[in-house]
KOLLUM-562856 format. One record per residue (C-alpha): residue in three letters; chain; z, y negated, x negated. Coordinates in steps of 0.5 Angstrom, whole numbers. Example, Ala and Ser with C-alpha at 12.3 -4.5 7.8 and 13.67 -1.06 7.14 Angstrom:
BEGIN
<resn: ALA&chain: A&w: 16&v: 9&u: -25>
<resn: SER&chain: A&w: 14&v: 2&u: -27>
END
This chain:
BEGIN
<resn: UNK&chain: A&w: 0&v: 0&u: 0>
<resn: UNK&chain: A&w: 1&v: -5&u: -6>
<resn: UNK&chain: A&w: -5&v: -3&u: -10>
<resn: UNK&chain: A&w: -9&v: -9&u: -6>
<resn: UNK&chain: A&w: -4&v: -13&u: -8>
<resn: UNK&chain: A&w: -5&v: -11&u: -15>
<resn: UNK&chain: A&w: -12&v: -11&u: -15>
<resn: UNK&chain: A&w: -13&v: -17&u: -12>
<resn: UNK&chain: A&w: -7&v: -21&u: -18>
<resn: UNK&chain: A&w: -11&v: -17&u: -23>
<resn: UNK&chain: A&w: -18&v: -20&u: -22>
<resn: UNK&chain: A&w: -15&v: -27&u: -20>
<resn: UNK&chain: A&w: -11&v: -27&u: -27>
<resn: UNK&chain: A&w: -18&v: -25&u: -30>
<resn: UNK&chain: A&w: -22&v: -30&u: -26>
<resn: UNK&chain: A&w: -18&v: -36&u: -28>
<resn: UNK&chain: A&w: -18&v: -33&u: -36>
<resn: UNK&chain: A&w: -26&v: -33&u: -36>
<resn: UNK&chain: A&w: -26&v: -40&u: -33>
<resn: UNK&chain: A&w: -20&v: -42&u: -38>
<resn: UNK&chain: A&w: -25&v: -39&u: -45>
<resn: UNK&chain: A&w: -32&v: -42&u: -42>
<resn: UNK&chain: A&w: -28&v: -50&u: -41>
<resn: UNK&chain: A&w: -26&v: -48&u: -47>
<resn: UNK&chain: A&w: -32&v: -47&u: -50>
<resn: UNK&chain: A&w: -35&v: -53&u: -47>
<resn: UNK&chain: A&w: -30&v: -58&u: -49>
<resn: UNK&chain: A&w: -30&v: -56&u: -56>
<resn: UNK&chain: A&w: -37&v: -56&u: -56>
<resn: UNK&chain: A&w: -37&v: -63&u: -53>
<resn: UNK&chain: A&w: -37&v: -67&u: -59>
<resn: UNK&chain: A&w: -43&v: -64&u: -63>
<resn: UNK&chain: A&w: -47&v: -68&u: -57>
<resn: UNK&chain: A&w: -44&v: -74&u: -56>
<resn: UNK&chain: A&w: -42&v: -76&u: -64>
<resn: UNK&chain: A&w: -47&v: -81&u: -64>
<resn: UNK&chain: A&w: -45&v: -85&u: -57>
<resn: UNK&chain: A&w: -38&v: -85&u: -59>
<resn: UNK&chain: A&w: -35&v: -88&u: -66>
<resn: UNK&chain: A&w: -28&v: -84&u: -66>
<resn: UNK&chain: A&w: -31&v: -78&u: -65>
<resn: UNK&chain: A&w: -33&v: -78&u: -73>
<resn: UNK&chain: A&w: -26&v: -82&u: -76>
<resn: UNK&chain: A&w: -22&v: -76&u: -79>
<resn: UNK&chain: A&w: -15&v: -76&u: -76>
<resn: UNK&chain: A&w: -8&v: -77&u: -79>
<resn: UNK&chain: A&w: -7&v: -68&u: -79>
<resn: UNK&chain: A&w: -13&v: -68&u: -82>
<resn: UNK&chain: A&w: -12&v: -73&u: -87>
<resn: UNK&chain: A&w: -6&v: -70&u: -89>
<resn: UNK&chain: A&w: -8&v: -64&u: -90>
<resn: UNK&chain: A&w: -13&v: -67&u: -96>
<resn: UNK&chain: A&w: -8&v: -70&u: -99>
<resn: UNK&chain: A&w: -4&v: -63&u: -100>
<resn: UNK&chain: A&w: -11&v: -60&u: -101>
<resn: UNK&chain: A&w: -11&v: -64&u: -107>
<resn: UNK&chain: A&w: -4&v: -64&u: -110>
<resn: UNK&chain: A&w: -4&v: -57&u: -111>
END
């Protein structure tokens, strides 16, 4: 008697983490397109400015 209940969590659950991995993989991909629109998108920030300078350190 609960195996609909069951089945239908299960593919709800997978449903929504397919959405969630296709958004993400548009959002990540968005920035190769809009680089030359949006000045910001190029500018490096400070995570990865610091992340050189302890590069160069060692």
């Amino acid at each position: 008697m609960e195996e609909p209940i069951v089945l239908r969590l299960a593919f709800s659950v997978g449903f929504g983490g397919l959405l969630f991995g296709y958004d993400t993989g548009v959002i990540s991909g968005a920035p190769l397109y809009i680089r030359d629109d949006f000045e910001s998108v190029d500018k490096k920030t400070v995570l990865q400015v610091l992340g050189e300078e302890d590069e160069d350190k060692e």
